[in-house]
mmCIF file as Biopython writes it, N, C-alpha, C and O atoms, coordinates in Angstrom:
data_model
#
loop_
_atom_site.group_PDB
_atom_site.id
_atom_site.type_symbol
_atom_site.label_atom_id
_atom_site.label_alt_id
_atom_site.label_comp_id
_atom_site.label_asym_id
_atom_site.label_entity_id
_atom_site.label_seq_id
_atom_site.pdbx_PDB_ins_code
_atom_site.Cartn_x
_atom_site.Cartn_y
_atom_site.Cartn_z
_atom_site.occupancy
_atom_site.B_iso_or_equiv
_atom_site.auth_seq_id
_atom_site.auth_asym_id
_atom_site.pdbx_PDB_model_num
ATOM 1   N N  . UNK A ? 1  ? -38.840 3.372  -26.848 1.0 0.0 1  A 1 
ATOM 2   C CA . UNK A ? 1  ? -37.616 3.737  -27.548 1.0 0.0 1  A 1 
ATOM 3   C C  . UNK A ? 1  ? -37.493 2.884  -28.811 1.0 0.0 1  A 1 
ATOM 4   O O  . UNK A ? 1  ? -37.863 1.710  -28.817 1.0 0.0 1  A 1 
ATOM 5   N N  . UNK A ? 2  ? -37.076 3.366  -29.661 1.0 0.0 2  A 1 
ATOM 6   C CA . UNK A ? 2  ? -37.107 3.030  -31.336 1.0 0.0 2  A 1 
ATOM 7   C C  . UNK A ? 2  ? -35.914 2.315  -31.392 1.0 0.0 2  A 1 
ATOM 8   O O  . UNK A ? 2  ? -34.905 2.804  -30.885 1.0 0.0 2  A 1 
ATOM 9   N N  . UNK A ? 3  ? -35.876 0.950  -32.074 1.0 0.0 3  A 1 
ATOM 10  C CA . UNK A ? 3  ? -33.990 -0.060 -32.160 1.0 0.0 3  A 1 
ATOM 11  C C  . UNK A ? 3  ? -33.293 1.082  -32.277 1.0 0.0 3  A 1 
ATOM 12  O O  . UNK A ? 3  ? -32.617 1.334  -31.280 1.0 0.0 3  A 1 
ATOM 13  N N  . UNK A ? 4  ? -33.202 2.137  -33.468 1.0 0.0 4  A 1 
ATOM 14  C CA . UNK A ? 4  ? -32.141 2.803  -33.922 1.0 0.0 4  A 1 
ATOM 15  C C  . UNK A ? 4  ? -31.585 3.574  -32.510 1.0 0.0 4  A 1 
ATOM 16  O O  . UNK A ? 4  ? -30.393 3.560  -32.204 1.0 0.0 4  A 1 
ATOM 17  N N  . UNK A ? 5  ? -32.220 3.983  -32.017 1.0 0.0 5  A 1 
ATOM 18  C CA . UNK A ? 5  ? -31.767 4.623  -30.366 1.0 0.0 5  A 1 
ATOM 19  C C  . UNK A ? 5  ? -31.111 4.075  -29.318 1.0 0.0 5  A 1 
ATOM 20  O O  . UNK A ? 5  ? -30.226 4.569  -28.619 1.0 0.0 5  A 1 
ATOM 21  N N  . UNK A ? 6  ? -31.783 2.675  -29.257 1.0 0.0 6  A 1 
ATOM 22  C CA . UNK A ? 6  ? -31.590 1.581  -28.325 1.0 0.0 6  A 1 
ATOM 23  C C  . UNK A ? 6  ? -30.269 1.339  -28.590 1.0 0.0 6  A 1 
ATOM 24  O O  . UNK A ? 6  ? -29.510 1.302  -27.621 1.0 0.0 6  A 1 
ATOM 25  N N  . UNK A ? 7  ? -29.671 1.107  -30.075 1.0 0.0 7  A 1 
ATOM 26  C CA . UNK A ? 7  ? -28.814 0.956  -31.035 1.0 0.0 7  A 1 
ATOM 27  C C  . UNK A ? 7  ? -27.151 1.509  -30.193 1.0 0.0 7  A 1 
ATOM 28  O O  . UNK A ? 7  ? -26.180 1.073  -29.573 1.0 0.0 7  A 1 
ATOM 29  N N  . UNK A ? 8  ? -27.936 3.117  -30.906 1.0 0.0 8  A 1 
ATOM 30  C CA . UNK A ? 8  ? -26.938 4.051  -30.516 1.0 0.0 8  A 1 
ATOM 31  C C  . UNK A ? 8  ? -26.252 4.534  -28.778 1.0 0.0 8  A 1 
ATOM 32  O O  . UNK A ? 8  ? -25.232 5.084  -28.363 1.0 0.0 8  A 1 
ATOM 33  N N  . UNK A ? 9  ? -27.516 3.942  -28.168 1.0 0.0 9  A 1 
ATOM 34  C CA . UNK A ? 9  ? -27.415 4.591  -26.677 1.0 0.0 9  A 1 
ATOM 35  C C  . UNK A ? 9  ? -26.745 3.083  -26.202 1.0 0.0 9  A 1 
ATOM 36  O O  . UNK A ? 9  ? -26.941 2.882  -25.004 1.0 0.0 9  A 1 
ATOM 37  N N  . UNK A ? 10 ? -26.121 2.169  -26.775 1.0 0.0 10 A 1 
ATOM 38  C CA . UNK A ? 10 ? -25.285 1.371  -26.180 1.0 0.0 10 A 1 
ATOM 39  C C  . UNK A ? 10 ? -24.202 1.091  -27.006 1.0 0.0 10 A 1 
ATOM 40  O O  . UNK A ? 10 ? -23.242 0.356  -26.777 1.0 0.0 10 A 1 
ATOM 41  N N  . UNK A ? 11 ? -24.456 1.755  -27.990 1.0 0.0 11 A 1 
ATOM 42  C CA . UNK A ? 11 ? -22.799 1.683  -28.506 1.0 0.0 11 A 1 
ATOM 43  C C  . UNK A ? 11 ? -21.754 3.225  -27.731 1.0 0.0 11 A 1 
ATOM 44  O O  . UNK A ? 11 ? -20.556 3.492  -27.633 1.0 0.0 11 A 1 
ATOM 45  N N  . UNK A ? 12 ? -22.985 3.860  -27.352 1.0 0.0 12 A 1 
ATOM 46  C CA . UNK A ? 12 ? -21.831 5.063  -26.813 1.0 0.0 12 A 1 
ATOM 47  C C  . UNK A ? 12 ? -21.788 4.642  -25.072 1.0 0.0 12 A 1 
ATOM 48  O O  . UNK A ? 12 ? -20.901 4.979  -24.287 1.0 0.0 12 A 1 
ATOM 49  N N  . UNK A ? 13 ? -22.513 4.154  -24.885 1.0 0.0 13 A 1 
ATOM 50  C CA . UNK A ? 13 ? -22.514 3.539  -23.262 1.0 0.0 13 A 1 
ATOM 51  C C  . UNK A ? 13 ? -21.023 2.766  -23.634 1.0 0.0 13 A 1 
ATOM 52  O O  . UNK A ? 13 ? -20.035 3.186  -23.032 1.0 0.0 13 A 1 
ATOM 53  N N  . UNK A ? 14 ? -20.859 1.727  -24.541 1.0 0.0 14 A 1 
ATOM 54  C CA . UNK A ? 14 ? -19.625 0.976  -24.700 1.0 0.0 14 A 1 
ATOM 55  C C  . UNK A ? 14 ? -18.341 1.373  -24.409 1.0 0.0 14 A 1 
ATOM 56  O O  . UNK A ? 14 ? -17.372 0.900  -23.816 1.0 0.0 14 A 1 
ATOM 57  N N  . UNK A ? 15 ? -18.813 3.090  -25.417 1.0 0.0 15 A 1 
ATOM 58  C CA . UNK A ? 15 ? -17.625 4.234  -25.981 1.0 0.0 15 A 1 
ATOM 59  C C  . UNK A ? 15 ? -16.955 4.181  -24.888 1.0 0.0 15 A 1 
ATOM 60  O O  . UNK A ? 15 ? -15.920 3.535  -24.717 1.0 0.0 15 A 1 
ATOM 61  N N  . UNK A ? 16 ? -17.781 5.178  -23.726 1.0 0.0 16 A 1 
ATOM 62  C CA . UNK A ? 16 ? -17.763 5.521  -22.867 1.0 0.0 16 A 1 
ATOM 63  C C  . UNK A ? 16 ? -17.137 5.104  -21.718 1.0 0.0 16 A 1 
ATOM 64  O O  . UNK A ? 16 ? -16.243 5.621  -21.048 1.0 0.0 16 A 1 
ATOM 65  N N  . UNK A ? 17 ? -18.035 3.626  -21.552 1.0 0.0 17 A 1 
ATOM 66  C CA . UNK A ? 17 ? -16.804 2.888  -20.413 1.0 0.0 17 A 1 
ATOM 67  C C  . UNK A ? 17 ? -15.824 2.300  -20.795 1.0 0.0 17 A 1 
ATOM 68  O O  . UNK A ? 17 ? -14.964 1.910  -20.005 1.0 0.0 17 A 1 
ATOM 69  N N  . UNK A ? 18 ? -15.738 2.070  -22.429 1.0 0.0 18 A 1 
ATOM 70  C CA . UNK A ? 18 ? -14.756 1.157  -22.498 1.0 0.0 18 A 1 
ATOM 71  C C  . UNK A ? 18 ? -13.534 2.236  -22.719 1.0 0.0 18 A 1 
ATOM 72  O O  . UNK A ? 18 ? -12.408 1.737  -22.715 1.0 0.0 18 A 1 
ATOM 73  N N  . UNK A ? 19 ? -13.658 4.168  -22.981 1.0 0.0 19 A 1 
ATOM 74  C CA . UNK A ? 19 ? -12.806 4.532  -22.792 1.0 0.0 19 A 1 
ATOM 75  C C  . UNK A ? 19 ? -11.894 5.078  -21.481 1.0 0.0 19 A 1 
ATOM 76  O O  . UNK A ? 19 ? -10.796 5.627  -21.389 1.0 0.0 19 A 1 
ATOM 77  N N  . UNK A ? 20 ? -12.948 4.631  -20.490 1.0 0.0 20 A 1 
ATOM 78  C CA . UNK A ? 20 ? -12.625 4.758  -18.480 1.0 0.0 20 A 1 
ATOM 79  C C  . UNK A ? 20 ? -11.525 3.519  -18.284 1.0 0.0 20 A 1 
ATOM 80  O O  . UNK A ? 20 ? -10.373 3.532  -17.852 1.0 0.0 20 A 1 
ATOM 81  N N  . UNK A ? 21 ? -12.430 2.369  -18.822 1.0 0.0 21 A 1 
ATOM 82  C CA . UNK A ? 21 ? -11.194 1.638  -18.804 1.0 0.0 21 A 1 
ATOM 83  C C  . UNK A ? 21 ? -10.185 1.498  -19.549 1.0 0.0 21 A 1 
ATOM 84  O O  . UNK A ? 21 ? -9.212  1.207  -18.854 1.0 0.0 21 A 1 
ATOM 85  N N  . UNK A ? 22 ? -9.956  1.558  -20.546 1.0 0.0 22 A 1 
ATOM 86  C CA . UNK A ? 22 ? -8.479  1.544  -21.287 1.0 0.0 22 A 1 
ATOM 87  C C  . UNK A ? 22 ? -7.637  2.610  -20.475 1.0 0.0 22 A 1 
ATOM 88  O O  . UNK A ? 22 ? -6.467  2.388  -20.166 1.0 0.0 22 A 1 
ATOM 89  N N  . UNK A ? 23 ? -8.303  3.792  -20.146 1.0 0.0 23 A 1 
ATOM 90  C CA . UNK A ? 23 ? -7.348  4.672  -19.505 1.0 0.0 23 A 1 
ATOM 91  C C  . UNK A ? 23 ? -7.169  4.134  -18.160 1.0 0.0 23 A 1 
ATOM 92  O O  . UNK A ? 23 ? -6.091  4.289  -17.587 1.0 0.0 23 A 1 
ATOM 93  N N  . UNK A ? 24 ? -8.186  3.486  -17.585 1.0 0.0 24 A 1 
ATOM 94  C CA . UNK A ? 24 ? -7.595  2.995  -15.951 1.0 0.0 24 A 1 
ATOM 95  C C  . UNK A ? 24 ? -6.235  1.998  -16.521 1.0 0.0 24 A 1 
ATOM 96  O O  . UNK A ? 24 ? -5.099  2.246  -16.116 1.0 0.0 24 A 1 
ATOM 97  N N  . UNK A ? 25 ? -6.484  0.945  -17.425 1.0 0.0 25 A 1 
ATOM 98  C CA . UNK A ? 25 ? -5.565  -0.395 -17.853 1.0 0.0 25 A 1 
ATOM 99  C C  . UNK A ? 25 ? -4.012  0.970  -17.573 1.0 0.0 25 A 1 
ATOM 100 O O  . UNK A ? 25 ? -3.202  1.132  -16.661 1.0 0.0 25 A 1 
ATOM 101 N N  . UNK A ? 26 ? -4.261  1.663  -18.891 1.0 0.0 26 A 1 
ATOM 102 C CA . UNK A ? 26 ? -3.128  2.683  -19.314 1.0 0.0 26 A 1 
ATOM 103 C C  . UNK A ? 26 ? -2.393  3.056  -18.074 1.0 0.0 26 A 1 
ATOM 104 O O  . UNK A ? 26 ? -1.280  2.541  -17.965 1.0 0.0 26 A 1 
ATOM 105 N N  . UNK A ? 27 ? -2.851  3.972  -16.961 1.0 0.0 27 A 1 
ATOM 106 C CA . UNK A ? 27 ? -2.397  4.429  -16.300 1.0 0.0 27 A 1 
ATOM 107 C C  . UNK A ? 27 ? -1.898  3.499  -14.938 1.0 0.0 27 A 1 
ATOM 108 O O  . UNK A ? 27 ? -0.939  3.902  -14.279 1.0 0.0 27 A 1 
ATOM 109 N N  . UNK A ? 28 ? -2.685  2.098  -14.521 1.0 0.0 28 A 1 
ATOM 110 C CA . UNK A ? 28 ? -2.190  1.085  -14.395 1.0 0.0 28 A 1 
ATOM 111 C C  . UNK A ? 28 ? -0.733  0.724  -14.806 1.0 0.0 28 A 1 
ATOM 112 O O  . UNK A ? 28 ? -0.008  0.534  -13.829 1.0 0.0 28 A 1 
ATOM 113 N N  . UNK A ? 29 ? -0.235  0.609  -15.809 1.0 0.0 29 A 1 
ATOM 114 C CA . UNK A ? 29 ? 0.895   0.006  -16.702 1.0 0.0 29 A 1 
ATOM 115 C C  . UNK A ? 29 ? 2.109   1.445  -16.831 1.0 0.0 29 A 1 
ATOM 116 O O  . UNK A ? 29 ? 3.236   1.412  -17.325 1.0 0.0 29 A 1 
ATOM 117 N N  . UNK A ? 30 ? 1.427   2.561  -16.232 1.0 0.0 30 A 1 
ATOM 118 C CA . UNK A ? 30 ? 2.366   3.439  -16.282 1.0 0.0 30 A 1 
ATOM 119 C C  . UNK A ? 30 ? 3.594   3.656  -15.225 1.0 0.0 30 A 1 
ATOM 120 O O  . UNK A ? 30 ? 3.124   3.373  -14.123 1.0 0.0 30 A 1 
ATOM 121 N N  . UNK A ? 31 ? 4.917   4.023  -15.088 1.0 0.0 31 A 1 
ATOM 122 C CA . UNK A ? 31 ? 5.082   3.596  -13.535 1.0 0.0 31 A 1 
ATOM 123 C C  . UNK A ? 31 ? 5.878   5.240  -13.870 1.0 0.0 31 A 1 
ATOM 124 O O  . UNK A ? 31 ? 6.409   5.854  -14.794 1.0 0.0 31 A 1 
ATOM 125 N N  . UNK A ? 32 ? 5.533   5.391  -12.473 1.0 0.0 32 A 1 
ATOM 126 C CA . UNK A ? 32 ? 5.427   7.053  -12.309 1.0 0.0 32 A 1 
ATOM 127 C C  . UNK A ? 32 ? 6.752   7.784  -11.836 1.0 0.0 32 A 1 
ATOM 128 O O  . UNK A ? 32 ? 6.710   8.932  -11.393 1.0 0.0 32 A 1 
ATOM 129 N N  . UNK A ? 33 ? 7.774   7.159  -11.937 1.0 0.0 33 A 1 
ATOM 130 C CA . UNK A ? 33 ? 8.946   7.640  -11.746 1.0 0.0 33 A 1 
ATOM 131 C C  . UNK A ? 33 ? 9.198   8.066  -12.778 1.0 0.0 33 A 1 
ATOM 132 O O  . UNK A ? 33 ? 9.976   9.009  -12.630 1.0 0.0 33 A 1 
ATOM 133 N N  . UNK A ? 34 ? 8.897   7.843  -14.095 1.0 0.0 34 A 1 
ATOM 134 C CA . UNK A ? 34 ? 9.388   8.229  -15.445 1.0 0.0 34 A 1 
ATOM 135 C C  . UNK A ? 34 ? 8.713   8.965  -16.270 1.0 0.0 34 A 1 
ATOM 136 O O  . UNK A ? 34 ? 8.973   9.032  -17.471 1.0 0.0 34 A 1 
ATOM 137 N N  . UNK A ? 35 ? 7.661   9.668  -15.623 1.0 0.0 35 A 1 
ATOM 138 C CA . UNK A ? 35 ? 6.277   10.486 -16.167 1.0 0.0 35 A 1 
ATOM 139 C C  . UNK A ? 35 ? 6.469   11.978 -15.434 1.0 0.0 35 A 1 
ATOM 140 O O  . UNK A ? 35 ? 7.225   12.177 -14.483 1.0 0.0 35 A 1 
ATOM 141 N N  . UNK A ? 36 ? 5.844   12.722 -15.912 1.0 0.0 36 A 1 
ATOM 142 C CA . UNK A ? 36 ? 5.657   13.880 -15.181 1.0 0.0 36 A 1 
ATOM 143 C C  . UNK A ? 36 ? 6.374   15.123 -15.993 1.0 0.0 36 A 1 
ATOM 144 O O  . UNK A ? 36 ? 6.451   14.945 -17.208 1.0 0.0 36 A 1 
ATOM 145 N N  . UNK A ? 37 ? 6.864   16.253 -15.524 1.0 0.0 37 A 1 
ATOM 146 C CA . UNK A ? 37 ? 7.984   17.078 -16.449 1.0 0.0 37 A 1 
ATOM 147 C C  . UNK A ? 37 ? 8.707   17.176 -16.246 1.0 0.0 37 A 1 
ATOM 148 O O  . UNK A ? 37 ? 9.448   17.925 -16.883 1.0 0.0 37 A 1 
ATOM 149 N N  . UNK A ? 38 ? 9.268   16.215 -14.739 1.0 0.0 38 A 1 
ATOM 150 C CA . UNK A ? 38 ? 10.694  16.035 -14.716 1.0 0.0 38 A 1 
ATOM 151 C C  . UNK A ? 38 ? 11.224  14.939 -15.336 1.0 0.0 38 A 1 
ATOM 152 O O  . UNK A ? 38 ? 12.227  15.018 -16.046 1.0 0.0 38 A 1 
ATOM 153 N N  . UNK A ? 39 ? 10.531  13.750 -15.090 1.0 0.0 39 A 1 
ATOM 154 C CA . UNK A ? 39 ? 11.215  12.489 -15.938 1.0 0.0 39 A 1 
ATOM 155 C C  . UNK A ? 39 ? 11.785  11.910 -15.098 1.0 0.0 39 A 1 
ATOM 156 O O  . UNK A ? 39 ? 11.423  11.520 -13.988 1.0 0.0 39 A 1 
ATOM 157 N N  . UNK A ? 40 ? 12.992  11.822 -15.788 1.0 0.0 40 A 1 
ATOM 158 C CA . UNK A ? 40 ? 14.093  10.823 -15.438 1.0 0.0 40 A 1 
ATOM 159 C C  . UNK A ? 40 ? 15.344  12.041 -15.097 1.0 0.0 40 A 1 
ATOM 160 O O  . UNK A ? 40 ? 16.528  11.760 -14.912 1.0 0.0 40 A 1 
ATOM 161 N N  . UNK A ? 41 ? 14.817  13.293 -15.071 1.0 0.0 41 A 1 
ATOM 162 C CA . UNK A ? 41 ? 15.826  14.083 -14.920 1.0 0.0 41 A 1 
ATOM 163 C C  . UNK A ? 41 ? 16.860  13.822 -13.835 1.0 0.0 41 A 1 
ATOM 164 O O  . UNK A ? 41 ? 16.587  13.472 -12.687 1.0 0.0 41 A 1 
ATOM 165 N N  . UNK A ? 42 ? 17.997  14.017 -14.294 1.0 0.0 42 A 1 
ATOM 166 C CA . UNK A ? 42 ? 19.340  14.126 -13.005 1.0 0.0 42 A 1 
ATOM 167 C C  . UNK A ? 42 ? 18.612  14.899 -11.467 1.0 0.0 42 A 1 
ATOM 168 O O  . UNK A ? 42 ? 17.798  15.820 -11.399 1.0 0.0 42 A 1 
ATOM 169 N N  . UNK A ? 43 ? 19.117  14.299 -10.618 1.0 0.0 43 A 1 
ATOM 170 C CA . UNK A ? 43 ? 18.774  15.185 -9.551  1.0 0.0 43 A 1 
ATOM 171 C C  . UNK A ? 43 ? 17.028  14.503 -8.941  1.0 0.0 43 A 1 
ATOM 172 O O  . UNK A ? 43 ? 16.546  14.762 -7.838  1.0 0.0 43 A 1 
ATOM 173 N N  . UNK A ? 44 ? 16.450  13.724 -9.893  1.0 0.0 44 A 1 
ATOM 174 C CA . UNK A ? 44 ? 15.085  13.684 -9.469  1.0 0.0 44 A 1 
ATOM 175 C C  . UNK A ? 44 ? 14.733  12.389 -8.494  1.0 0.0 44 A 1 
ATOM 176 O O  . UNK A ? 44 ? 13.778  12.319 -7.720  1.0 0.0 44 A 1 
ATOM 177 N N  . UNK A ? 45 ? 15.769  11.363 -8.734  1.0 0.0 45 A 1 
ATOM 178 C CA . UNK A ? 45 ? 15.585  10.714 -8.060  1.0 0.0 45 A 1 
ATOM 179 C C  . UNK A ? 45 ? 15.109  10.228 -6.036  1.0 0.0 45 A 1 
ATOM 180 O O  . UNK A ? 45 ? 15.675  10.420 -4.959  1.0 0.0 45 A 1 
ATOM 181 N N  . UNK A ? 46 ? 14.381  9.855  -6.278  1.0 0.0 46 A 1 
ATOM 182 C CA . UNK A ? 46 ? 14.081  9.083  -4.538  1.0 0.0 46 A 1 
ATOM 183 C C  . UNK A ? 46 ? 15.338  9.771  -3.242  1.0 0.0 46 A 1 
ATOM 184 O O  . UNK A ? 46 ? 15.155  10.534 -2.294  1.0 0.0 46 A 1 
ATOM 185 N N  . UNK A ? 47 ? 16.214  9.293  -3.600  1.0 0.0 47 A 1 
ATOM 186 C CA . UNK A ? 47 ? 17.791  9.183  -3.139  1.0 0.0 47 A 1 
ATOM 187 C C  . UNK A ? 47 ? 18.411  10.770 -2.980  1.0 0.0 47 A 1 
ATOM 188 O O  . UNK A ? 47 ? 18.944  11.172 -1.946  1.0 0.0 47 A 1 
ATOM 189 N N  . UNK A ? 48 ? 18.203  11.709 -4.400  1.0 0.0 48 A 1 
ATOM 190 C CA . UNK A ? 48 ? 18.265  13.046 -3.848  1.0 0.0 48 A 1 
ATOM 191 C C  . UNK A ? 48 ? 17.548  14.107 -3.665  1.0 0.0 48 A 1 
ATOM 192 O O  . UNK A ? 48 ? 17.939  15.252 -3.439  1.0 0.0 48 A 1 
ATOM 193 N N  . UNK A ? 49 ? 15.997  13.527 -3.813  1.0 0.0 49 A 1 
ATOM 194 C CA . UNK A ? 49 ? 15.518  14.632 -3.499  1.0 0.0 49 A 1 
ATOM 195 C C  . UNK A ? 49 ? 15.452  14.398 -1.753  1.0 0.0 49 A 1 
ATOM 196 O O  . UNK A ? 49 ? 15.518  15.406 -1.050  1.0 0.0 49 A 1 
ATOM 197 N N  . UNK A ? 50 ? 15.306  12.870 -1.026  1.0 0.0 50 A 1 
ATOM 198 C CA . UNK A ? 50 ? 15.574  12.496 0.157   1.0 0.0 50 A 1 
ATOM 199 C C  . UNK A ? 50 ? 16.627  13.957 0.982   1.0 0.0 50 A 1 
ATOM 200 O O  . UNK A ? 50 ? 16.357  14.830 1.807   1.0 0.0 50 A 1 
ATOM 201 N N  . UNK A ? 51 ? 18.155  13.481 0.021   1.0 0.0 51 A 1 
ATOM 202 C CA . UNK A ? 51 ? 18.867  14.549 0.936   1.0 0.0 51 A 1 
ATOM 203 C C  . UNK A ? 51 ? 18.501  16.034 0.710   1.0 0.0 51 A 1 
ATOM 204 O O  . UNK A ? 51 ? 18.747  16.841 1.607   1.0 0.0 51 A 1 
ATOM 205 N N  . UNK A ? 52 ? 17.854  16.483 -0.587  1.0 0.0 52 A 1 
ATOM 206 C CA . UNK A ? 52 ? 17.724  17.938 -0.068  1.0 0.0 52 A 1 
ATOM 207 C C  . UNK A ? 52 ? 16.442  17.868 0.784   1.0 0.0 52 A 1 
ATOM 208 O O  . UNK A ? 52 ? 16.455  18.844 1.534   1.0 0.0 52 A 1 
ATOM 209 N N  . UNK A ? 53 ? 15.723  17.379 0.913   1.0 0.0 53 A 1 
ATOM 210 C CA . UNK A ? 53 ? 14.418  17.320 1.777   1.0 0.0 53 A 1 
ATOM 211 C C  . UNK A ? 53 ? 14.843  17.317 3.271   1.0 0.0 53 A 1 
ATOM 212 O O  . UNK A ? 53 ? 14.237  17.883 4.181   1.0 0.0 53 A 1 
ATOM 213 N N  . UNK A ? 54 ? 16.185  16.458 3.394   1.0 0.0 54 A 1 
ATOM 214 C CA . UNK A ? 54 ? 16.348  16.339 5.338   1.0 0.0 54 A 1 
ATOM 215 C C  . UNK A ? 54 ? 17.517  17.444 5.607   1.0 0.0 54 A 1 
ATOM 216 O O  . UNK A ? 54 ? 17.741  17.867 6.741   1.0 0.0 54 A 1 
ATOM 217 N N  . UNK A ? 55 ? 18.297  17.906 4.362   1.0 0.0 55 A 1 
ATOM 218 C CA . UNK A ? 55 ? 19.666  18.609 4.296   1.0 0.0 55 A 1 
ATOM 219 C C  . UNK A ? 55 ? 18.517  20.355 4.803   1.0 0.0 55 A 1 
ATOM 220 O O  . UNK A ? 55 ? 18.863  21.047 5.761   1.0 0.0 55 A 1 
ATOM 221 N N  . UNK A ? 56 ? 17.540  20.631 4.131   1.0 0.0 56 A 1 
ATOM 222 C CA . UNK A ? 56 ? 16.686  21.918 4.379   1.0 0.0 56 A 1 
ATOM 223 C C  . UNK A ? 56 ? 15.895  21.537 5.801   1.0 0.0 56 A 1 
ATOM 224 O O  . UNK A ? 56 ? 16.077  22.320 6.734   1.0 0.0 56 A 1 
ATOM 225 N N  . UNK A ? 57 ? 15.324  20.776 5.949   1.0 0.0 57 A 1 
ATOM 226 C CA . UNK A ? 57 ? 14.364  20.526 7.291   1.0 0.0 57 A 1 
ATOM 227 C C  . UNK A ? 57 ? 15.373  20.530 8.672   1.0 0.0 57 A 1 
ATOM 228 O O  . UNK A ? 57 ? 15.018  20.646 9.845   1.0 0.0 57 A 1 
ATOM 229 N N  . UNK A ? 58 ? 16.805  20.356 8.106   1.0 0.0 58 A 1 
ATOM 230 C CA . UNK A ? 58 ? 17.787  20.761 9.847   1.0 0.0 58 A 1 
ATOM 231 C C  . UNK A ? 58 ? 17.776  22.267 9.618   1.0 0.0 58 A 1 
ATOM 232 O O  . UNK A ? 58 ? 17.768  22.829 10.713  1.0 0.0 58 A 1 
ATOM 233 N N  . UNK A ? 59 ? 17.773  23.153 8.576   1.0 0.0 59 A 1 
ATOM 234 C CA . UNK A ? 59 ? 18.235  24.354 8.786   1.0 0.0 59 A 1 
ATOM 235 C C  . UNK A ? 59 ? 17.713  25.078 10.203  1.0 0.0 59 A 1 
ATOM 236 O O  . UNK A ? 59 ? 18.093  26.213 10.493  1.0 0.0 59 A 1 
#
């Protein structure tokens, strides 16, 4: 294998993992109550989706 290859085939090896990890760091640091397409919406919380979850499972 020729430097210029050797070169290139570890700067994208770098690319590569170093873009696995920034996204592991990223999604790490994310906290998942506040993500998604509900958000932070009214109603989404722990607390009520709890009661409609046990308020439907007596029906």
């Amino acid at each position: 294998m020729t430097g210029p290859a050797i070169l290139l085939m570890a700067l994208f090896i770098i690319v590569i993992w170093g873009g696995l990890v920034a996204a592991i760091l990223m999604l790490a640091k994310t906290d998942d109550a506040t993500t998604g397409e509900l958000g932070s919406a009214p109603g989404t919380d722990n607390e009520s989706l709890l009661q409609v979850n046990t308020s439907s499972a007596a029906r």
